[in-house]
C-alpha positions in Angstrom: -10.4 -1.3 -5.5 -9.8 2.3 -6.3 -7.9 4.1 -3.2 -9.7 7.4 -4.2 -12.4 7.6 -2.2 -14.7 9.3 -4.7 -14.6 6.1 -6.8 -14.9 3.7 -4.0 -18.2 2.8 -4.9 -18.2 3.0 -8.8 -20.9 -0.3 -9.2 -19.8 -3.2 -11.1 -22.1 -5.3 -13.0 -22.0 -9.2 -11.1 -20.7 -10.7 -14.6 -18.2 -8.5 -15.3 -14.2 -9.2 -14.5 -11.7 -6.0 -13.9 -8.7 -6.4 -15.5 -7.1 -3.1 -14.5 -8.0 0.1 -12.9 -6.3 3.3 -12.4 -7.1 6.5 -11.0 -5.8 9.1 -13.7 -5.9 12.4 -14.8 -8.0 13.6 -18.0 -8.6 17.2 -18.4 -7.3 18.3 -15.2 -10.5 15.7 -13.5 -9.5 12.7 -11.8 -11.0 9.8 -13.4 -11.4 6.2 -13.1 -9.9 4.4 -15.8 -11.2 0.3 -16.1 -10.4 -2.0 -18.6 -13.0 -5.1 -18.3 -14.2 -8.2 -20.0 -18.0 -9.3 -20.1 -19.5 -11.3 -21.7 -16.5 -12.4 -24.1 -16.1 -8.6 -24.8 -13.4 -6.8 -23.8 -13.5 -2.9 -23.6 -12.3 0.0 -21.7 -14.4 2.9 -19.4 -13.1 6.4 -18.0 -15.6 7.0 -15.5 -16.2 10.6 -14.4 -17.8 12.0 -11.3 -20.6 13.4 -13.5 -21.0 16.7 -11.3 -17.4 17.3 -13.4 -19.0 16.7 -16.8 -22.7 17.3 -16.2 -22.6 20.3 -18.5 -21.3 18.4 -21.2 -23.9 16.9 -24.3 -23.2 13.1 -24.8 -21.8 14.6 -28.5 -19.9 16.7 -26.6 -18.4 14.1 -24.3 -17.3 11.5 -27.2 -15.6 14.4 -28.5 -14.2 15.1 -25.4 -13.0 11.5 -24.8 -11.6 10.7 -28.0 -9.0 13.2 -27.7 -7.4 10.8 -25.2 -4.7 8.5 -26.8 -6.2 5.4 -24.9 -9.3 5.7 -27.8 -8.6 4.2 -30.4 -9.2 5.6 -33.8 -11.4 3.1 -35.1 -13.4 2.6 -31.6 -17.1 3.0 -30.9 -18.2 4.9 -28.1 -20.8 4.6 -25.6 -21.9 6.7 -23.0 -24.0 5.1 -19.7 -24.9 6.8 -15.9 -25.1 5.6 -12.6 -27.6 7.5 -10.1 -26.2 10.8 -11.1 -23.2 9.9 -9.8 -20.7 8.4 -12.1 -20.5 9.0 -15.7 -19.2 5.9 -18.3 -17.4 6.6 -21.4 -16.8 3.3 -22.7 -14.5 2.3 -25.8 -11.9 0.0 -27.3 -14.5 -2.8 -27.9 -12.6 -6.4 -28.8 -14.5 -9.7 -28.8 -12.4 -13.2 -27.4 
C-alpha cells in the first residue's frame, strides 16, 4: 500500500495481483507506479492524480508517457479513469 496519502485509495480490480508499486516522480508529479498481472497478462500503470494531467488529450498523454524509459519502444498504450480521480496510463503488456 502506497504511503502517499493521495494514492491511498487508487482501486484495484478483485482479480488483479500487485507485483510492485512505487511512488515516483514523472514530470515533476508524483505518480503511482504498479506493475500487475491479470488475467495471465502482465503490464505496467503510472497512475496520475488526474487534476495534474486533466488538461492533457489522451494523444497528448501517450506522448507524454512514452518519454519515460519504463515504456517500452514496442509497447501499446492504454489510457483508463477512475471517478475523476486517478488517471491510468498502462503499458508494457506480456502474456504468461
Amino acid at each position: 500500500m502506497p504511503k502517499d496519502e493521495r494514492f491511498k485509495n487508487v482501486p484495484i480490480d478483485n482479480d488483479t495481483k500487485i507485483l510492485f508499486e512505487s511512488i515516483m516522480k514523472f514530470g515533476g508529479e508524483d505518480i503511482l507506479y504498479q506493475k500487475w498481472r491479470f488475467d495471465g497478462i502482465v503490464g505496467e500503470s503510472i497512475i496520475f492524480m488526474t487534476k495534474d494531467v486533466g488538461n492533457m488529450s489522451d494523444k497528448e498523454l501517450i506522448e507524454y508517457a512514452a518519454t519515460s524509459d519504463i515504456v517500452t519502444n514496442k509497447s501499446s498504450i492504454t489510457i483508463s479513469s477512475n471517478n475523476g480521480t486517478y488517471t491510468f496510463v498502462n503499458f508494457n503488456f506480456t502474456t504468461n
